[in-house]
C-alpha positions in Angstrom: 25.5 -50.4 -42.6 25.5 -46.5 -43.5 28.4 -44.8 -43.0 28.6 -41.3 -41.0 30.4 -38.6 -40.9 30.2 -35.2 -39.4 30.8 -31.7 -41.3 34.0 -29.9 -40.3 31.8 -26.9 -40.7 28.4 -27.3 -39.3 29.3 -30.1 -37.0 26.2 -32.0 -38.5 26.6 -36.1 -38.6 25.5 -36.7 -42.0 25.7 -39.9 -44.5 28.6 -40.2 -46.6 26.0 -39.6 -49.6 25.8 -36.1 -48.2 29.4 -35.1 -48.7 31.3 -34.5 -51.9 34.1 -37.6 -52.9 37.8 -36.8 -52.4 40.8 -39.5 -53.2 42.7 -37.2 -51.2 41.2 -38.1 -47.7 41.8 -40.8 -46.0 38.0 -42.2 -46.3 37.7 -40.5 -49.4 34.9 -37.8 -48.9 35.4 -34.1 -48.3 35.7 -33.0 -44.8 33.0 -30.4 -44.7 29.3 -31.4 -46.0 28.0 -30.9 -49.7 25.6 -28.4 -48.1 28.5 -26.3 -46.4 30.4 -26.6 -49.8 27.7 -25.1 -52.1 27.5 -22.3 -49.8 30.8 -21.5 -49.6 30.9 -22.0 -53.3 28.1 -19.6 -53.6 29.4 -17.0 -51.8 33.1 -17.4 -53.7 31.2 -16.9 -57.0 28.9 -13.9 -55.4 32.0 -12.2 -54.3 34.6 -12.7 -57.4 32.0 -12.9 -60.3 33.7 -10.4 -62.4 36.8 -12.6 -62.1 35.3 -15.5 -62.1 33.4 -14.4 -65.6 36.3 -13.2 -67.1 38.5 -16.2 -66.9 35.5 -18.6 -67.7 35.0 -15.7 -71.0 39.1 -16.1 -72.1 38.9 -19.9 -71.1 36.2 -20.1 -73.9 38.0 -18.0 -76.6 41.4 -20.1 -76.0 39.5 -23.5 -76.3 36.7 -22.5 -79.2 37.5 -25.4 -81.1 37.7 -27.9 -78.1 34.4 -26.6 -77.5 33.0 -27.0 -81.0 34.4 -30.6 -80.9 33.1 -31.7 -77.8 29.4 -30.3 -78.6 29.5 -32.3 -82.6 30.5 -35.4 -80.5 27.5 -34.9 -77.9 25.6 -34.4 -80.9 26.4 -37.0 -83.2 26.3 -39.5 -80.2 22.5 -38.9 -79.7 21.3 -36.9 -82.4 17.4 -37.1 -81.4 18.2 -36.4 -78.2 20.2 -32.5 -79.1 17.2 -32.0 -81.1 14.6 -33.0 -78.5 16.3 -30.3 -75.9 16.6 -27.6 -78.6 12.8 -28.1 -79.0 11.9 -28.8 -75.7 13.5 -25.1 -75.3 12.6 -23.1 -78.3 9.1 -24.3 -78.8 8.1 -26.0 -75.2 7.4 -29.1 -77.1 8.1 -32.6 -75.3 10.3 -35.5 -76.3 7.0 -37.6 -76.9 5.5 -34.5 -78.8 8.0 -33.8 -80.9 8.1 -37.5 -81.9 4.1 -37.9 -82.3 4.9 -34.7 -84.7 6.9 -36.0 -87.1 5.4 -39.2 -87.8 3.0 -37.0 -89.8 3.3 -36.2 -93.4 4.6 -33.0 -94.7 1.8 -30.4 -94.7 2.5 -29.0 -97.6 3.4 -31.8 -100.2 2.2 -34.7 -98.2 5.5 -36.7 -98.1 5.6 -39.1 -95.4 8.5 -39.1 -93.0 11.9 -39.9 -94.2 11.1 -40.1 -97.8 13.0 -38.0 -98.8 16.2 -39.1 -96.7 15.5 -35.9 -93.6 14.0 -36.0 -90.8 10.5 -33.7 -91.1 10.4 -30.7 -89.5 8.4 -28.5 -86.4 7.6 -25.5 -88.5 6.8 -22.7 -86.4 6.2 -18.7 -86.7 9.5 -17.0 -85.9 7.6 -14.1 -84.8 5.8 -16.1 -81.8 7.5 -18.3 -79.3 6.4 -21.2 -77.6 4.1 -24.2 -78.2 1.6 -21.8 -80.4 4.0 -21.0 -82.6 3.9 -24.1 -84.0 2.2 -24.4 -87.6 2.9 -27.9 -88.4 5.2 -30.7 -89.8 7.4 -30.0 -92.9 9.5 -31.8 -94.8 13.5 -30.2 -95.8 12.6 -28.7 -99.0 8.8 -27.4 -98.0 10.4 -26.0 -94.8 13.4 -24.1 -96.7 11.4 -22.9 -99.4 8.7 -21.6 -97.3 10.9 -19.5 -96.0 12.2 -18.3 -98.7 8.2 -17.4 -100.0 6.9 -16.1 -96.7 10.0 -13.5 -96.8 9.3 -13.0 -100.9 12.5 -14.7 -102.2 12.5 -15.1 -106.1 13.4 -18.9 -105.4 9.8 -19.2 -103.2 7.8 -17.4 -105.5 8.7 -18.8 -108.8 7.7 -22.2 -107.7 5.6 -24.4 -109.9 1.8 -22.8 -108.9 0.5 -26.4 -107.1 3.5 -25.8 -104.7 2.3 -21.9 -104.2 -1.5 -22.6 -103.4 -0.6 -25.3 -100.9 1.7 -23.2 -99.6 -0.8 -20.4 -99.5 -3.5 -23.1 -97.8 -1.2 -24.1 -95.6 -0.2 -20.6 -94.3 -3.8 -19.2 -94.1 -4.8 -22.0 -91.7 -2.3 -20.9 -89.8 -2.4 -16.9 -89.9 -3.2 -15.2 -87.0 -6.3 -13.1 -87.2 -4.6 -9.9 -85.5 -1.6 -10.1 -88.1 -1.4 -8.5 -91.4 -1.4 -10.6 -94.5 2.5 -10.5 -94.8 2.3 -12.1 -98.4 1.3 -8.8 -100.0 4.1 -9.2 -102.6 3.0 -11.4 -104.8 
């Protein structure tokens, strides 16, 4: 048998799913619906959000390292998926895209994944956004290093020349024909 209930606010005789828990009350929901509660909440926030902004701001600055703490355990408890929502929201990649991704080999030196002991990883152009910024799949040294050539680094450019022309290959594939050649340097 449902349970019912009707809001102290709109009068409306809802399920106890439609009102917020309470250990306080006797049958241990809120008295006014969830519905009546978000609005009231909304219009709180509407009308103190300077206050309401500066004490979340100072709450933040008091508790940086709680924070910091609390966001390495989220991550370290499910690595793949903090990685998969940073994706998902810098490049608009899925879960299941991302993954299909890195089982390729680098496209640079051709290392399959994990060999050498890092995950592979989404390179993209960091003057674009979305999914067609993405270039390819690059392993942890390619990735670093080719960023350190495309922005003319000594360490990028006095790589062995093999490293350079794949390098090169790889990043012609993926230039853009209305963009400059940005590797004028060399």
């Amino acid at each position: 048998m449902v349970m019912r209930k009707a809001c102290s606010k709109c009068g409306e005789v809802k399920a106890l799913g439609g009102f917020y828990v309470d250990g306080r009350k006797r049958d241990g929901y809120r008295s006014s619906c969830a519905v009546c509660d978000r609005a009231r909440a909304s219009v709180h926030r509407n009308a103190n959000r300077e206050k309401i902004n500066a004490a979340s701001r100072a709450w933040r600055a008091a508790n940086r390292a709680k924070i910091a703490a609390n966001v390495k355990a989220r991550y370290y408890a499910h690595p793949e998926k903090f990685d998969a929502n940073q994706t998902r929201y810098r490049l608009g990649l899925t879960y299941e895209e991302t993954l299909r991704l890195r089982q390729r080999p680098c496209a640079i030196c051709a290392s399959p994944p994990g060999a050498n002991a890092h995950a592979h990883h989404i390179d993209h152009d960091h003057n674009m956004t979305g999914k067609a910024s993405v270039r390819g799949i690059l392993c942890t040294h390619c990735n670093t290093t080719l960023g350190r050539y495309e922005k003319g680094h000594a360490y990028g450019r006095n790589k062995c020349p093999a490293w350079r022309a794949s390098a090169d290959a790889y990043l012609n594939r993926h230039q853009l024909q209305d963009r400059p050649n940005h590797r004028t340097d060399r």
